[in-house]
N, C-alpha and C positions, 0 to 999 in steps of 0.2 A: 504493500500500500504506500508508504515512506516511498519509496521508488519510481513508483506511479505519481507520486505528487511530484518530484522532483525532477519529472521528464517533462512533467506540463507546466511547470515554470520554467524549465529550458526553453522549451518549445517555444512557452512565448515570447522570451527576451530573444529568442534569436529572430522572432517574429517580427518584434520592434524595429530591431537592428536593418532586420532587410529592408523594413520600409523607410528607414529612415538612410539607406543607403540608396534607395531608388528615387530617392526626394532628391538626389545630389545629383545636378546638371552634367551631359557627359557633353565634353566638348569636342569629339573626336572628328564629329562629322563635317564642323565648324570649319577646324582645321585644314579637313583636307581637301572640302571644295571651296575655301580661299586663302588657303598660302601660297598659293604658286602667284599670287597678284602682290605678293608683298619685296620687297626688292630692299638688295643694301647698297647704300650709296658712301663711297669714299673720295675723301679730297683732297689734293693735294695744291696747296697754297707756298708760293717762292717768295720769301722777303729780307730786305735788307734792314736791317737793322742797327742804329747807331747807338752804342752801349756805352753806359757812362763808369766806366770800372772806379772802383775806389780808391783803389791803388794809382798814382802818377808813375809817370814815366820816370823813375829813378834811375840814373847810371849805375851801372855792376859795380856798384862798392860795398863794401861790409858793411854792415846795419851798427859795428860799434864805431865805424868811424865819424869824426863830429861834420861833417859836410853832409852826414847821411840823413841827420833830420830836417837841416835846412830843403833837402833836394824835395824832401817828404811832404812841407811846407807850404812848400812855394815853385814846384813844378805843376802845370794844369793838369787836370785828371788825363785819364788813358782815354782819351775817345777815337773810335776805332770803328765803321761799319762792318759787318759782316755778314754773309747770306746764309740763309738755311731753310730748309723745306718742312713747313708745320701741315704736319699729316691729321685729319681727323673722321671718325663713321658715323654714319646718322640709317636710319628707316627712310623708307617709303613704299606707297604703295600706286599700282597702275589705273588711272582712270577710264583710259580708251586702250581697245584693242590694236590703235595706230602708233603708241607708244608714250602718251601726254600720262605722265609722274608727279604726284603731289608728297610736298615734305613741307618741312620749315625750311624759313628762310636762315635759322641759324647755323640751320645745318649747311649749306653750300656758298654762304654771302662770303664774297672777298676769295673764294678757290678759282685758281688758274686751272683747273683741271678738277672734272666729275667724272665719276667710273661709277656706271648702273652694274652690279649683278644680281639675274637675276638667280630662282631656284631650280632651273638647269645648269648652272656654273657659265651660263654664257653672260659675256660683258660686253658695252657701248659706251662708249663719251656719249657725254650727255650736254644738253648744250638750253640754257637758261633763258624759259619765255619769259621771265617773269616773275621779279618778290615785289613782296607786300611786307615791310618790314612789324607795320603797326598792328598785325594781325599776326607775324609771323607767320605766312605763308608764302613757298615758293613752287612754281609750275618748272619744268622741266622733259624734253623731247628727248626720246632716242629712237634711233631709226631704226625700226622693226614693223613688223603685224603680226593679226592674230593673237597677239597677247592676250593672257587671261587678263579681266578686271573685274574688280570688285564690284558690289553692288550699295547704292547708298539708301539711308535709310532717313529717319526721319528723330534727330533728336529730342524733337519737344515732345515724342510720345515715350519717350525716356521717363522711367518711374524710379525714385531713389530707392534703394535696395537689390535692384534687379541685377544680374551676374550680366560682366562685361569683360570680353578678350580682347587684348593685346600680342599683337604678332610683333617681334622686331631685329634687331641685331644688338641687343646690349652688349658691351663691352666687344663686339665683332662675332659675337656666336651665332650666325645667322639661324634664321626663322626660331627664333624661343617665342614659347607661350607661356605665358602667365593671364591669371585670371580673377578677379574680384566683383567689388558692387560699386553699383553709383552711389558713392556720397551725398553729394549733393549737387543739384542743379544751378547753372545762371552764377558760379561763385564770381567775385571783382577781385582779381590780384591788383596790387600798386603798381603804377605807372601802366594798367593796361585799361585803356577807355572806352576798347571797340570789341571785346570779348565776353562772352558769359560763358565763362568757361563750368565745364563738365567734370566735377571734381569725383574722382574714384581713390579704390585704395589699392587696384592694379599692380603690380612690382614695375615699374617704371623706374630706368637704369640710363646712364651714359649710351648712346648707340640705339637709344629706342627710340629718340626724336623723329620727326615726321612720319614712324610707321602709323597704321592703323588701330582703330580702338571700335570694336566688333559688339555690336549685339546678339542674343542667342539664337536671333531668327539668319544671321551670316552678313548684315545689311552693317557698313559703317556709317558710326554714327559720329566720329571724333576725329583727330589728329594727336597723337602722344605728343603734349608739348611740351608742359615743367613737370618739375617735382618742390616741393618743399621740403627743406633738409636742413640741420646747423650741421651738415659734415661732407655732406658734397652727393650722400649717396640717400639708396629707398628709405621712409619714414613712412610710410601706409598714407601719403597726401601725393598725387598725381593731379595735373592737370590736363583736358584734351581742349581741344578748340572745335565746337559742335560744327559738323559735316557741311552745314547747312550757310554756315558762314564761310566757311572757305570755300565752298562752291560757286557763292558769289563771286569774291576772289579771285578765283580761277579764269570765270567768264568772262570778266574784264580782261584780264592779263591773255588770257588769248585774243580779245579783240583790238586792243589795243597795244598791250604790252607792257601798261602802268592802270593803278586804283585809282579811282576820281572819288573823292569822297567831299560831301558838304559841311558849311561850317557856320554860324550866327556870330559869333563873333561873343560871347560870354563866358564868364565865369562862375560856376556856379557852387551849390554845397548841400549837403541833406539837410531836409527840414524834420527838425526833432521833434516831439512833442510838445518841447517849453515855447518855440519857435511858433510851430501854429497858432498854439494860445495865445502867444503874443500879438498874431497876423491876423486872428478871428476863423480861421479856419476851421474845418469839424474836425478835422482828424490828418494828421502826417503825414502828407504825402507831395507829391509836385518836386521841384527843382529851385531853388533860393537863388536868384542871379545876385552876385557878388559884386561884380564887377564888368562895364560894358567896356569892349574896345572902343575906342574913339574910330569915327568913321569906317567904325563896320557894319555888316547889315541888320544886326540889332538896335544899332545905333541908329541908322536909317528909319527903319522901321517905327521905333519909338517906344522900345524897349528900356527900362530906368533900371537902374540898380533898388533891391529890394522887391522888385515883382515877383512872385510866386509863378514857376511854368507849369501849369495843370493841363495842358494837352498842346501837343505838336502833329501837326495835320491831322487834326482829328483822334489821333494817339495817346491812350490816356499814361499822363509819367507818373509812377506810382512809385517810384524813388529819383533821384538825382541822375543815379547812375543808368538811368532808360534812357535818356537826355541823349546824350554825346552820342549813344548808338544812332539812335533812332535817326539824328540829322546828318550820322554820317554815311548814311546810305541813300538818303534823300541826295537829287538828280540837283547840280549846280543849274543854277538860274531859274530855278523853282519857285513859283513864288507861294507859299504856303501857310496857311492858317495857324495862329495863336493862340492857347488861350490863358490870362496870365490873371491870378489875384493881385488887385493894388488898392491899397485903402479901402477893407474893407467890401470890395466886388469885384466882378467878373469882368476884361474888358477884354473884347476882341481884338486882336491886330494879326496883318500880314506882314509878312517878312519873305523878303529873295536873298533865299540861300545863295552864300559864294560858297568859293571852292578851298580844300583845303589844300596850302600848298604842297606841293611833292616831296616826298624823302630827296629825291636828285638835287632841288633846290634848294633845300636847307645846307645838302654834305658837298655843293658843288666850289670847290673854291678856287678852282682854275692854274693852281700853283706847282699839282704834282702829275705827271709824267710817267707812265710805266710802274712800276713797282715800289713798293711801298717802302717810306724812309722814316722812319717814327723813333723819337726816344721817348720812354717809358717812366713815367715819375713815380714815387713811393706806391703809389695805389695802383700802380698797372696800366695808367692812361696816358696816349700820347695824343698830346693835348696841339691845336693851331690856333693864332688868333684869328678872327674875323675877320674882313674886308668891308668896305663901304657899305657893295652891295649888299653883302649877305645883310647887314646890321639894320640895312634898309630893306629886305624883304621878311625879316623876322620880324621886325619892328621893335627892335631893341638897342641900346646906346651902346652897348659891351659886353663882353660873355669869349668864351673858350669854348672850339666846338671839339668833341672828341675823334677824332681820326682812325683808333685805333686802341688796342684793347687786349691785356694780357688776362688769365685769367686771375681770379683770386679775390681781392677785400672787393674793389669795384664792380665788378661784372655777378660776384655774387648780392651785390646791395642792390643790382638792377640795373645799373648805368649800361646806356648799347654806345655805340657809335652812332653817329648824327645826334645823338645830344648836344646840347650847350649848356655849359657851365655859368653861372650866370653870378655866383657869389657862395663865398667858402664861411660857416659861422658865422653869417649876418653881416660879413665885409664883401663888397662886390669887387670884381678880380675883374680887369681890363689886360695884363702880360699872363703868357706864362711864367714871365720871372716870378712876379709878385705872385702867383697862385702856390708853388713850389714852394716858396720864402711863406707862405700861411701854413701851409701844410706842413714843413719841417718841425714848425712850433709844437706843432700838436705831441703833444706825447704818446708813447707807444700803450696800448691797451686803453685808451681813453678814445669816447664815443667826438665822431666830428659831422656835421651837416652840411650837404651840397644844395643850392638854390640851384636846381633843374629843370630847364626850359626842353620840353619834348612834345610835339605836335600843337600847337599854341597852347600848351598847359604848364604852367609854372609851378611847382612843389618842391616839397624838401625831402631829400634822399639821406638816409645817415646810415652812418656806418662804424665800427670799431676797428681802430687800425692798429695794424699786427703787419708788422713790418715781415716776419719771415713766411705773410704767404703770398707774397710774389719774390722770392727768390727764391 
């Protein structure tokens, strides 16, 4: 009897078990009718580099003889260019059967050389229709057919919880799978204003940038784009950039070759709770404009600082951060409906969207030639001053734009290239001398703030500086 009872509680715990093992998504099928649409892409990038050694050029004399610290002194440092080729792997995956490849723009921006393979071991130069820096997306051609491609899906039917795959090449292991849930929907990283990004807890690594991010019906729905990390590597926080957006993206950059995106010309901020009450409002919501550009189309229009934005073409902003998207997709020379709380009610206006200017012409400065000549200050940044023009088409009096970019304290606080530096701890920097001469100050392990102009949006980027991680 004892025996028989203890078969039927077997029985049933292994009962459990299998069901509770058949409740567990197999992703087998996923994989194999679309990895062969997934491709790794390597680059290879030639540059010269002018190092500033800390050592000077000392003549070969014994370090005890007394000439030896004067030489130490008052010899100029060792500057010296040198070339070397910085290799790096990124994902991607095929859109068209004609060969049209979607990744990030991080992954290929500034390489003299793209290498496609795919998962026959066969490889193409690959040759760049088109980045979109602000989105971090770039399109790229190799010359083939018949290629398998993926199929895309539709991220806003995206439900948090639900199991999401990741195909890519981390660290160069091509086609790994890994697999998790949607976090959360629509998340806002800092410095990004045109993303709702699709936060998972995926294993997302070094070499998984621009692959794909899969739902369990086989359709993508993402771009593997960041991770969040204090160490460089996975922390269960993944970011993709929804399908949906970069397909936009795309279609531009094939039709043209560049994003045309709109702009009102404001600055805006979330409206909190204490905020509405103070504005008469029923409840938090809209876009708080801060500050109008002088003679932009807000301005025009007759837009005032303090207005509340409670809907853009019709579109209702139910945070701040709906704002910047919604107009950056809106068609230039649009002329488009307002609707803004001031003083207590609703008043209507139109406004004709401009355009936002292009990455080319904010990083265009006419100066360098061929191949890149950069030196690299404490934080990794090789820094140029401005020109008239630039000064006059950003609309700013001075600033440092970034050229170039090691990795480490800067690139991990966020700073790209085509920023501009605009002011170091509340002092505005017009030299790189004087930018260097602020930043030596700083002491080492102590927090420093950058005033960061990037797509007409001005914020503060900080960081804690640790001298030994760019060297």
């Amino acid at each position: 009897m004892i025996q028989k009872f203890i078969l039927v509680i077997l029985f049933g715990l292994s009962s459990v078990v299998s069901a509770q093992t058949r409740e567990l998504p197999d992703f087998t099928d996923l994989v194999e009718k679309q990895g062969a649409a997934v491709v790794n892409i390597s680059t290879i990038q030639t540059r010269s580099i002018l190092t500033n050694r800390s050592s000077p050029r000392i003549p070969n004399i014994p370090e005890d003889d007394p000439f030896f610290e004067f030489f130490r002194r008052h010899m100029p440092p060792n500057t010296a260019p040198h070339e070397f080729e910085s290799r790096s792997l990124g994902s991607g995956f095929v859109i068209s059967t004609d060969g049209y490849i979607m990744t990030n723009s991080h992954v290929i921006e500034s390489a003299d050389e793209i290498t496609v393979r795919l998962t026959d071991k066969r490889e193409f130069r690959a040759k760049v229709i088109g980045i979109d820096r602000r989105t971090d997306i770039a399109l790229l051609k190799i010359e083939a057919s018949g290629l398998p491609k993926v199929t895309q899906g539709d991220p806003n039917k995206l439900k948090v919880g639900e199991w999401v795959v990741a195909i890519g090449s981390p660290f160069g292991f091509d086609s790994s799978v890994t697999a998790g849930i949607v976090s959360a929907k629509g998340r806002l990283l800092a410095q990004e204003n045109f993303v709702p990004f699709i936060q998972t807890d995926v294993a997302i690594n070094p070499g998984n940038s621009g692959g794909p991010l899969f739902n369990m019906k086989g359709e993508v729905v993402g771009i593997n784009s960041q991770i969040y990390g204090r160490t460089g590597g996975f922390m269960g926080l993944s970011f993709s950039i929804p399908i949906d957006v970069a397909t936009e993206i795309s279609n531009q950059l094939i039709a043209s070759g560049k994003v045309s995106r709109g702009r009102i010309g404001v600055l805006i901020q979330e409206v909190t709770k204490e905020l509405a009450e103070s504005f008469g409002l029923t409840k938090p919501s809209g876009a708080l404009v801060t500050t109008v550009q002088k003679s932009g189309p807000a301005e025009k229009a007759g837009i005032e600082a303090r207005d509340v934005i409670l809907k853009f073409n019709d579109i209702t902003i139910t945070t701040s951060s709906d704002l910047p998207r919604i107009v950056s997709v809106t068609k230039p020379g649009s002329k488009v409906p307002i609707q803004v709380w001031r003083n207590g009610s609703i008043k209507e206006i139109t406004v004709t969207v401009d355009e936002i200017p292009s990455d080319e012409k904010a990083a265009n400065h006419g100066s360098k030639q061929g191949k890149t000549l950069a030196v690299f200050n404490r934080i990794g940044l090789a820094l140029s001053e401005l020109n008239a023009e630039q000064k006059k088409q950003l609309e700013i009096d001075n600033g440092l734009l970034v050229e170039d970019m090691q990795s480490g304290i800067a690139s991990r606080a966020g700073i790209r290239p085509g920023d501009v530096i605009l002011g170091i701890n509340n002092q505005s920097v017009k030299t790189i001398e004087q930018f260097n001469q602020l930043l030596g100050k700083v002491e080492k392990g102590r927090n420093t703030a950058l005033l960061v102009q990037r797509d007409g949006i001005t914020t503060f980027i900080t960081m804690k500086l640790n001298d030994s991680d760019n060297k």
